[in-house]
N, C-alpha and C positions, 0 to 999 in steps of 0.2 A: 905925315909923321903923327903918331898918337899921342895925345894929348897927360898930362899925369891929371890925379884926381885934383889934383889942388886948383890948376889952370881950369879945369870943367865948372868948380865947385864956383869959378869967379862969373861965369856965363849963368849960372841958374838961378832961381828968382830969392834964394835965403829965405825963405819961407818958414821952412820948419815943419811944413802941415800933414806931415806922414800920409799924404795921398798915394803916391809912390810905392809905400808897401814899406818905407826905411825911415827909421825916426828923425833921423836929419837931411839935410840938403847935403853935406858932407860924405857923409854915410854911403848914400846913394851917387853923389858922385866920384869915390872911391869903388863903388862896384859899376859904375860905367866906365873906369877908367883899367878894370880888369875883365871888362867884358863879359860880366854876369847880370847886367841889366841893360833896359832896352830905351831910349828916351824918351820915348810913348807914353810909357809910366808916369812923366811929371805932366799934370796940366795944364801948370803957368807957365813952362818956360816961353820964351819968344820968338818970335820967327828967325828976328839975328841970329838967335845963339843956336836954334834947331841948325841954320847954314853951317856956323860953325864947329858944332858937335858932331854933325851926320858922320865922320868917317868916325870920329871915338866913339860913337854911342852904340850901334850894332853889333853885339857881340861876332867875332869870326864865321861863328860855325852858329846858325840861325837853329833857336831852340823848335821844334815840332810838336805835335801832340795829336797821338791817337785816342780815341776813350769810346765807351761805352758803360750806360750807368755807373758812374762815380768810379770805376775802375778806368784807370790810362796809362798811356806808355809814356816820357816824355824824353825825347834825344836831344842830343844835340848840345851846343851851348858849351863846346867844352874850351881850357883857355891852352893846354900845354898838350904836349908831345907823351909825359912818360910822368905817371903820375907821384913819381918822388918828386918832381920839382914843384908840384905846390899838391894837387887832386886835384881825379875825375869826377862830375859832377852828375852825371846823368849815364846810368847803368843799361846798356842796351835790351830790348826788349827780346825774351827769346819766347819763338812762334810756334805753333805744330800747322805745317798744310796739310790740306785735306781736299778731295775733290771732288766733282760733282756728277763724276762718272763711277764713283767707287759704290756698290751697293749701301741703300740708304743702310742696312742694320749695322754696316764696317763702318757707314759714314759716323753713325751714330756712337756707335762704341766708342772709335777714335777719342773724337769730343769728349764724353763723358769720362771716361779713362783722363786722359789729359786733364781739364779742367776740376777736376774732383784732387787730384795728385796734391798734394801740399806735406812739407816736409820742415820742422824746427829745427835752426841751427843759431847757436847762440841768443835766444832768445827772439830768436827773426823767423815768420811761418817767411818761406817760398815756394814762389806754385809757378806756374807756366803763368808768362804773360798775356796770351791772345792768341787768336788762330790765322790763316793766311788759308782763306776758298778760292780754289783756280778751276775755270769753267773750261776745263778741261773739253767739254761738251762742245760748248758752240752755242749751246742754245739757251737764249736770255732767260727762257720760262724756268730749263732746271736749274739753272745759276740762282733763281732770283729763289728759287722754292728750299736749296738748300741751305742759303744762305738764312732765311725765316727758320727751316731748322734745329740747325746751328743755335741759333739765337734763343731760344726755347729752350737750350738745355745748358746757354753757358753765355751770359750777360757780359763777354769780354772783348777787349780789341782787337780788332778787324783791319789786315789785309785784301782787298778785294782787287782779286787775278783774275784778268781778261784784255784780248785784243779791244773788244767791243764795246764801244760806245753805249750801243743798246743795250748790253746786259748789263752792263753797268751802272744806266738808270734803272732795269728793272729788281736790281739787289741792292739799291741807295733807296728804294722805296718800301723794302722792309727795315730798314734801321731809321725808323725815327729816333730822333735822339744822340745818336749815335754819331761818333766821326771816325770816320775810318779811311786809308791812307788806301787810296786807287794804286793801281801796277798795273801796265805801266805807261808813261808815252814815250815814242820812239819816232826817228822820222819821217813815218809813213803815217802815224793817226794823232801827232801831238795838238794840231788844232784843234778837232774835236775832244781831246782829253780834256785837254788847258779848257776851253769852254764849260766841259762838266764842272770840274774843279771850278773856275770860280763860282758857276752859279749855286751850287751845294755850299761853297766855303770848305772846302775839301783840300788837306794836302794829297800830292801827287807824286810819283814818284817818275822818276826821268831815267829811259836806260841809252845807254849808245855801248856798243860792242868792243870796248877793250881799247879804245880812242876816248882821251880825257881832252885833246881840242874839238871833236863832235860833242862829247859831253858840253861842253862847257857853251858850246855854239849853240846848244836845245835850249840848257837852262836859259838861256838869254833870250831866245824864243818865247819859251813859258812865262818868264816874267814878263815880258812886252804884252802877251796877252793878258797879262793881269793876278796872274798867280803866283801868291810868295811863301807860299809854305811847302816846300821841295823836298823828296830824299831822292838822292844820287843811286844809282845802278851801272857802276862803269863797267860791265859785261861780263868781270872777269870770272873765271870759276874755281882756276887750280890753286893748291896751293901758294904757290911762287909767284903767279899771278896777281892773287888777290891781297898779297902781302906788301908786293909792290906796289897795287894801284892804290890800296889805302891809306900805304903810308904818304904815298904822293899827294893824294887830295888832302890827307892831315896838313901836311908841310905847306902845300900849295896854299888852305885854308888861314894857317897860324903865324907862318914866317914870312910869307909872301902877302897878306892880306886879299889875297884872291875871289872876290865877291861871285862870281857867278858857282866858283866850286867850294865855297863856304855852307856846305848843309851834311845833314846826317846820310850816314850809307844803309842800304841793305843789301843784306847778304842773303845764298844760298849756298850754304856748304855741301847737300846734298846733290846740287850739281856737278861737283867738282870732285867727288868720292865715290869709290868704288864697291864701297861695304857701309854696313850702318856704322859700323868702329873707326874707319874714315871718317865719316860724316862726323861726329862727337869731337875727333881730334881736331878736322877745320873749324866747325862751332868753337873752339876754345881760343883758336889761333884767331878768329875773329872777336872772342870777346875781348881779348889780349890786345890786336892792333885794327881795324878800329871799327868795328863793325856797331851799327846803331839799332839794326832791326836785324834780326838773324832767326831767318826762317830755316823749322827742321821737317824730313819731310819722315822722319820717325819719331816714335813716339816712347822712353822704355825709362820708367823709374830709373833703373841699375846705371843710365846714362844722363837723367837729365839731375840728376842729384851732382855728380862731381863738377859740372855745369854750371848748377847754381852757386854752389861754394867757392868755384872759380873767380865768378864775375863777382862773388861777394869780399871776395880777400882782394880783388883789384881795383872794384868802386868802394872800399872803404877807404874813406881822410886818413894818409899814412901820418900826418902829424896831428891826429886824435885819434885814438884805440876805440872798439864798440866798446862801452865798458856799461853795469847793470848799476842800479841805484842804490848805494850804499843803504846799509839796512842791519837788521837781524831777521835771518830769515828763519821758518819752521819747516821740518820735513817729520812726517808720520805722528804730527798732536804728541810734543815734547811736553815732559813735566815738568816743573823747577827743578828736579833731581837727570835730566839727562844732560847730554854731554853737551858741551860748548865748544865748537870749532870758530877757526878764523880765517879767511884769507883777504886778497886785493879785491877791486873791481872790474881787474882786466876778464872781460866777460868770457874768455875762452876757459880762461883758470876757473874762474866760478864754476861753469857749465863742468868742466871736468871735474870738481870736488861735489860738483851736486848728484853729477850722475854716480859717483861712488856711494855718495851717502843715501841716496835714496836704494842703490842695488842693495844696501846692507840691510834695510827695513827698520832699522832700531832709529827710536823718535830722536830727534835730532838738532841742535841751535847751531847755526850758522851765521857767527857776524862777519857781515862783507864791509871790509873799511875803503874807504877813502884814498885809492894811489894814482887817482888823475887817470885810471885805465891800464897801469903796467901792470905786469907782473911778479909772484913773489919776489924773486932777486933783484931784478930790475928796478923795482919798487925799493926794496932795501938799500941796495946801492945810490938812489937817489935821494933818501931819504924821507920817502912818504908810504916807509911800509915799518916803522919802528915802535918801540915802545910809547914816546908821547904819542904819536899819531894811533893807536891801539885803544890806550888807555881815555883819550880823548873821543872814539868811538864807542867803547864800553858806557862814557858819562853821557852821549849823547844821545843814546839811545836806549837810556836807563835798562840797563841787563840787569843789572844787581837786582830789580823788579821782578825781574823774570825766573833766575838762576837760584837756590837756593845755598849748592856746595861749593861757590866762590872757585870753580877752577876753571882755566881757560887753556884752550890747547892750539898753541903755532904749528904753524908750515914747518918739519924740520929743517927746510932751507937756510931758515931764518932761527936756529937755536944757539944763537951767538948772541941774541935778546931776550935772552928768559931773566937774567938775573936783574939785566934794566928795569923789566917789564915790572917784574917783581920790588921793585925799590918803588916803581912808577903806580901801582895797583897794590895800595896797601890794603894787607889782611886777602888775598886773593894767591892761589896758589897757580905759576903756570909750568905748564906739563908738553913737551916736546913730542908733536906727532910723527908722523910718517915724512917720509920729504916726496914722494911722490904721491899723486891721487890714488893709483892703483891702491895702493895699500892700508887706504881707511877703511874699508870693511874688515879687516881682519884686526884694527887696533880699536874700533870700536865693539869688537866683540870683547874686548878684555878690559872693557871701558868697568870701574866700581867709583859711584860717585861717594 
């Protein structure tokens, strides 16, 4: 039975000494008792209390990590099923394979294409994660040659695909540095995998063919050998397949406490699809449920942008909004004589009035107030999109500094506080804008300060 944090907090040494990574001993044993930290973390606890914590202190699903120079992937770790009941924590890594049979100049582009790709959404660049090389060949020497590469032109995390032992040390011996997630063992070469892996320190990834008690019989394998940094491959490809086997290993993981099938998956959705537009749709179904490493075996801006926005609107904390840093912002070197707009901090809303006002060109002040990340309405109706809350933005950010014509202009959503406002910002005149983004360039053309 798991333990609460208070019962843990009673076993560990009260210290206080923020070794851990958490300012208290409390702190930390409420994020052991939700299975977001590992007990390793503490250095003084005791051997008793290690006996007694071992089943509370591991989170379910064992966090992993790929990387290559200071870029990493990291899975896993997660505590729930469906992330309105608390958030997902660790956003799957999405891959481009590439192979070692494909001409070098294809092989090259590939890469280059992919890894140069990066795209701003709400204030967040997103770019591909890392590549996934399968030695499609056979033979250790082009495995090892493209994999060096690769690496030459895109310093990111690595999947490394092969039956083979051998080539596997000989393309582990171009990434110094480097940790990158072997594929795969199975149970015809797991000895020999589990051996690489541990001597590199290498996570591994473990496949069995659409049988989660073989699955689960390797992993128990694998760690008897010595290895505990695992991602899961339960075989499957299609979509009904894969839907079913990951929700099983989630559940098996989170409600069951299931130690050998507690680790992250990886996926290939281009196994399992008929066309690249399949492929893109399984990619989503696996960001959705519950894919941890999601290798594509295409590569096409037009598809990995609705992708990224995917997995970013389902790994964002549903109970914290992204929201940007309250401010007064500038667009096009405004004078004390241009116009003064306002909205919330919910950064979608910003991003939407910024990209109006910047399409308009005319120089521009923008105060982003303070609504904990909602929305105009939303904000209103809670009361942190109002007049005091406005006017108290205006004082804090000394606009009066800035502004010479004392006028300020609302969200027309919210023109049911111009008179407050005006009572609230004495000597300041405010003026009622648009109620949708769309239409601040055409009210800022008839802007006269």
């Amino acid at each position: 039975m798991a333990l609460s944090g208070l019962e843990i907090y009673k076993l560990l040494p009260k210290t206080n000494c923020k070794e851990c990574g958490f300012p208290t001993c409390l702190a930390f044993a409420m994020k052991l008792a939700a299975k977001q930290a590992e007990l390793v973390a503490c250095p003084y606890v005791s051997e008793e209390a290690k006996v007694a914590l071992a089943a509370a202190a591991a989170p379910p699903i064992r966090l992993v990590t790929i990387s290559s120079d200071g870029r990493k992937i990291e899975v896993g770790n997660e505590t729930v099923m469906f992330r309105h009941e608390k958030t997902f924590y660790h956003e799957p890594g999405l891959l481009v394979r590439v192979k070692d049979t494909q001409p070098l100049e294809e092989f090259e582009g590939i890469v280059t294409k992919a890894a140069s790709y990066s795209v701003e959404r709400v204030g967040m660049e997103l770019s591909v994660g890392g590549f996934a090389v399968e030695n499609a060949s056979g033979d250790p020497a082009l495995f090892a040659e493209r994999v060096g590469a690769l690496r030459a032109i895109a310093n990111l995390p690595l999947v490394l695909i092969s039956e083979s032992p051998a080539a596997m040390e000989a393309a582990i011996a171009r990434l110094q540095g480097a940790v990158p997630l072997l594929y795969a063992a199975d149970q015809d070469n797991w000895q020999a995998m589990a051996e690489l892996a541990k001597k590199h320190k290498l996570p591994l990834a473990v496949r069995a063919e659409s049988d989660l008690t073989a699955l689960a019989n390797l992993v128990e394998q694998v760690k008897g050998a010595g290895v505990e940094d695992i991602v899961l491959d339960p075989g499957a490809r299609g979509p009904v397949d894969t839907l079913i086997s990951l929700t099983q290993l989630r559940r098996l993981a989170l409600k069951k406490n299931f130690r050998l099938l507690g680790y992250p998956v990886i996926t290939f959705p281009g196994e399992g699809a008929a066309s690249e537009a399949e492929e893109m749709v399984l990619a989503a179904q696996h960001i959705a449920k519950y894919g941890g490493l999601i290798v594509l075996d295409h590569f096409d801006p037009a598809s990995m942008y609705p992708l990224l926005t995917l997995r970013l609107n389902i790994y964002t904390d549903p109970q914290k909004p992204i929201q940007m840093e309250p401010g007064i912002y500038e667009f096009s070197e405004p004078t004390p004589d241009s116009p003064l707009l306002t909205t919330t901090n919910f950064s979608l809303t910003y991003f939407s009035v910024a990209g109006e006002v910047e399409s308009a060109g005319k120089p521009c002040w923008l105060l982003v107030c303070d609504s904990e990340g909602m929305s105009v309405l939303t904000a209103w109706a809670a009361g942190n999109f109002d007049a005091e809350v406005i006017t108290k933005m205006v004082k804090q950010f000394n606009v009066a500094d800035r502004v010479a014509h004392r006028k300020i202009v609302i969200p027309g959503l919210v023109a049911v506080i111009s008179g407050e406002l005006e009572d609230e910002l004495s000597g300041w005149e405010v003026l009622v804008g648009p109620r949708e983004a769309v239409d601040i360039p055409a009210y800022l053309k008839l802007w006269q300060s």
